[in-house]
C-alpha positions as semicolon CSV with decimal commas, in nm:
position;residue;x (nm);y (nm);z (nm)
1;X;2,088;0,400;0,368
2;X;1,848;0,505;0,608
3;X;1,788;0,173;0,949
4;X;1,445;0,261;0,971
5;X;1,130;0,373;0,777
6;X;0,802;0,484;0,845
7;X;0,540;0,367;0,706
8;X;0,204;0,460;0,742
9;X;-0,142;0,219;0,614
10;X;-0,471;0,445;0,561
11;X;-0,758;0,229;0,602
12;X;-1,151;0,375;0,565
13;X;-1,474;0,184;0,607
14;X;-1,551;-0,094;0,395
15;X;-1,147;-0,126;0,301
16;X;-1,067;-0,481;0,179
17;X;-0,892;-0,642;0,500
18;X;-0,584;-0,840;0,316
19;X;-0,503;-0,567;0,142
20;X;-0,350;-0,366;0,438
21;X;-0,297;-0,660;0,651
22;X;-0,088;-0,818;0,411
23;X;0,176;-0,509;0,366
24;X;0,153;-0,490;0,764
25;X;0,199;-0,806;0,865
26;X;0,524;-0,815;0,616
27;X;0,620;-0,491;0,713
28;X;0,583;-0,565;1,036
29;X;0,800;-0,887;1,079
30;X;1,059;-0,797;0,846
31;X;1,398;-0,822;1,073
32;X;1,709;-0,702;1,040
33;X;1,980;-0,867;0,850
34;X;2,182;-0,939;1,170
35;X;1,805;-1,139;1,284
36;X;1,804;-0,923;1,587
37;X;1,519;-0,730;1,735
38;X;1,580;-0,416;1,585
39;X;1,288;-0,334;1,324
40;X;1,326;-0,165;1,006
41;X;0,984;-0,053;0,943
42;X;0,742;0,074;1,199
43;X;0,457;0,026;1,080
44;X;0,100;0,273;1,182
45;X;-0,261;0,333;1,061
46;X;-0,429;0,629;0,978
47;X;-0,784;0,692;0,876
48;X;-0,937;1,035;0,777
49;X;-1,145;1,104;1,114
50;X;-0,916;0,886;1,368
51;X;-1,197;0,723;1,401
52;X;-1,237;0,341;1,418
53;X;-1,312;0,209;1,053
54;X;-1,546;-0,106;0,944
55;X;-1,351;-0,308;0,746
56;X;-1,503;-0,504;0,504
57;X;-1,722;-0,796;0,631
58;X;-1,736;-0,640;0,963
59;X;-1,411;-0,617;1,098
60;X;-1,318;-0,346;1,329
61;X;-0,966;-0,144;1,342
62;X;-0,959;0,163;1,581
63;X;-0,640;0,344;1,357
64;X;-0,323;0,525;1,539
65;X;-0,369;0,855;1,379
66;X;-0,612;1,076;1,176
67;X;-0,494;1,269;0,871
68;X;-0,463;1,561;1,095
69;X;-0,258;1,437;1,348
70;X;-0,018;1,206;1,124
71;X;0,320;1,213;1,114
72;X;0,516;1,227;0,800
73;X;0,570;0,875;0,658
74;X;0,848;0,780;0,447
75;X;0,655;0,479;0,285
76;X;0,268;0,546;0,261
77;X;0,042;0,278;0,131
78;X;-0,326;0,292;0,004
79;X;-0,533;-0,014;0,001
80;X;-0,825;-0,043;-0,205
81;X;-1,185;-0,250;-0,174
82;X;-1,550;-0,115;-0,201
83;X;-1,442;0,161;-0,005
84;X;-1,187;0,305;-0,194
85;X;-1,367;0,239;-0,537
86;X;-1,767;0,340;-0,442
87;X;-1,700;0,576;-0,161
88;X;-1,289;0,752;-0,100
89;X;-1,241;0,788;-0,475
90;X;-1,485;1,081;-0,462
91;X;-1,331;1,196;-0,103
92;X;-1,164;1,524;-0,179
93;X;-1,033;1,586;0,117
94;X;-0,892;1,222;0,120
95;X;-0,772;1,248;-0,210
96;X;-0,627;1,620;-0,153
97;X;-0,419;1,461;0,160
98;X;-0,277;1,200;-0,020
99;X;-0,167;1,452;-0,286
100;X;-0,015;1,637;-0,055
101;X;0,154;1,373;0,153
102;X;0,291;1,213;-0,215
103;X;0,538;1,523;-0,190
104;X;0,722;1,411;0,081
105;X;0,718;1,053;0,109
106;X;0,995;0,821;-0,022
107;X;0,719;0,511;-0,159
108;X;0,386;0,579;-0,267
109;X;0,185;0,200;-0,265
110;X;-0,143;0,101;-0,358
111;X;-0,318;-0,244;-0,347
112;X;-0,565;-0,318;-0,542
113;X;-0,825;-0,031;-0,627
114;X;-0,620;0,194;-0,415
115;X;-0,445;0,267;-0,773
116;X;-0,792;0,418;-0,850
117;X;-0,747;0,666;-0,521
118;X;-0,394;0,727;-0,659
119;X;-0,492;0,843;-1,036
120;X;-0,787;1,045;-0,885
121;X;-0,488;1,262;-0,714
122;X;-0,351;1,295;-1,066
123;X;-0,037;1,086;-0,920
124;X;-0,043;0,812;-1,166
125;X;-0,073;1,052;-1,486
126;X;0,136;0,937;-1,750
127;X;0,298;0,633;-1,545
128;X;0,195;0,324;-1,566
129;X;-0,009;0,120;-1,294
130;X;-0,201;-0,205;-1,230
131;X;-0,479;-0,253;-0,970
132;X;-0,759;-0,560;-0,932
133;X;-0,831;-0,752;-1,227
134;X;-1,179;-0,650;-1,218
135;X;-1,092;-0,310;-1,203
136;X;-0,906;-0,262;-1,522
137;X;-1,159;-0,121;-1,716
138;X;-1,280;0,126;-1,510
139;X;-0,905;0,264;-1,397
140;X;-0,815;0,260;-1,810
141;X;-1,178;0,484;-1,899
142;X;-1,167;0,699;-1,632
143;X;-0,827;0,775;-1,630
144;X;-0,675;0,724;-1,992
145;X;-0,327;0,884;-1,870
146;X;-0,291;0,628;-1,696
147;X;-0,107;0,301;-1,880
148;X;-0,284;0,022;-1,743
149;X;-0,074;-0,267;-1,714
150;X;-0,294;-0,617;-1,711
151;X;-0,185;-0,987;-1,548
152;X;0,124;-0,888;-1,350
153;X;0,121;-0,858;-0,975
154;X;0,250;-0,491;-0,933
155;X;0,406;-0,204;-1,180
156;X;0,701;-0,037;-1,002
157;X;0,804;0,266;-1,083
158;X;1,019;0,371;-0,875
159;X;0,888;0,577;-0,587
160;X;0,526;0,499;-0,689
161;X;0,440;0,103;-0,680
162;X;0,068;-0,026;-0,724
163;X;-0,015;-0,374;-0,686
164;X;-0,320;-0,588;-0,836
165;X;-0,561;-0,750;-0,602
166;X;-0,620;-0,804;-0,228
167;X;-0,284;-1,093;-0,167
168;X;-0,107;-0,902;-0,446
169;X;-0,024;-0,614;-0,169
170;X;0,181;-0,935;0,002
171;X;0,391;-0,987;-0,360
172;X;0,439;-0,552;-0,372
173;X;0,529;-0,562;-0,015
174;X;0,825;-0,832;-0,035
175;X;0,992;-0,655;-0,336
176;X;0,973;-0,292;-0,115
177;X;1,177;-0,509;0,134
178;X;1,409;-0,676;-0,130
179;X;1,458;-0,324;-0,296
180;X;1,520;-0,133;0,051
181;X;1,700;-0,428;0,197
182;X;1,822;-0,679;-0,021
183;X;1,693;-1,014;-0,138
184;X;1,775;-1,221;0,198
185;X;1,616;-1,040;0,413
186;X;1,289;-1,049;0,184
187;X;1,366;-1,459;0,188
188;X;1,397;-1,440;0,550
189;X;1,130;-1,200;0,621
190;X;0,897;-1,448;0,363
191;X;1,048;-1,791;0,540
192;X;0,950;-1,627;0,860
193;X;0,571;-1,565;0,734
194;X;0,564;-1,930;0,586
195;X;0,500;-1,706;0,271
196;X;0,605;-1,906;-0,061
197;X;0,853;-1,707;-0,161
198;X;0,854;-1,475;-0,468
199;X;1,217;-1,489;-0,507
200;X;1,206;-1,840;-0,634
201;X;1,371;-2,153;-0,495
């Protein structure tokens, strides 16, 4: 197995701010087994222009790359929030990129509406998927390939995971780290955060 992954966050104006802060700040802290310094993940932003984005409720985030200039990410994550359901989900040059970068990357992850940027690329056809709870609807009527799964905190299948709302990114992010690196570091990683953890007692 692989030490070290990639993983690249795409953010865009109005994006919901827990959604990608959660997966980076897990991400981000998760140590190695051994508890030394050595991180498995490193962790970057991208957004379409390279451009500093407006979060939702004003918050700034000047991104590391642009889809241009990005490297190739082993674990790419969408988040969702007004931005990616009003605005990105008729980008087609944002949705063409992700298409493309789906090819190559080991983890495709969505929080929240993301899941609606993800079945726009045609990537969720015939799997099944979750996003916000207030976006069920509209993901199972627009997209009717997709099998929309209600009430749970995220659908994995297997190199495509989508998570339901804004803290459920947190929940999707911990089991990425359990799967990739086994359940103690995801307790760790989660004791570390002061995160109850999903793992149980």
């Amino acid at each position: 197995m692989k030490k070290r992954w990639k993983a690249g966050l795409l953010l865009f104006d109005e994006v919901e701010v827990l959604d990608f802060a959660g997966p980076f700040e897990v991400f981000s802290v998760t140590a190695a087994e051994d508890g030394g310094e050595e991180r498995p993940f490193e962790v970057k932003t991208i957004s379409e222009t390279g451009e500093a984005v407006t979060a939702r409720n004003g918050l700034t985030v000047v991104p590391d790359f642009s889809i241009e200039n990005a490297p190739r990410f082993d674990i790419l994550i969408i988040p969702g929030g007004p931005g990616a359901r009003n605005r990105e989900v008729h980008n087609d040059r944002l949705i063409g990129w992700i298409k493309k970068e789906a090819e190559h990357t080991e983890l495709l992850l969505s929080v929240c509406t993301g899941a609606l940027l993800l079945a726009k690329a045609g990537l969720l056809h015939g799997k099944s998927a979750t996003t916000h709870w207030a976006s069920y609807d509209r993901l199972e009527q627009e997209f009717p390939e997709v099998n929309v799964v209600r009430g749970v905190k995220f659908v994995d299948e297997g190199n495509i995971v989508t998570s339901g709302g804004i803290s459920a990114g947190i929940n999707m992010s911990f089991h990425i780290v359990k799967r990739l690196l086994g359940e103690e570091t995801a307790r760790q990683t989660a004791k570390r955060m002061e995160y109850d953890s999903p793992f149980g007692p």
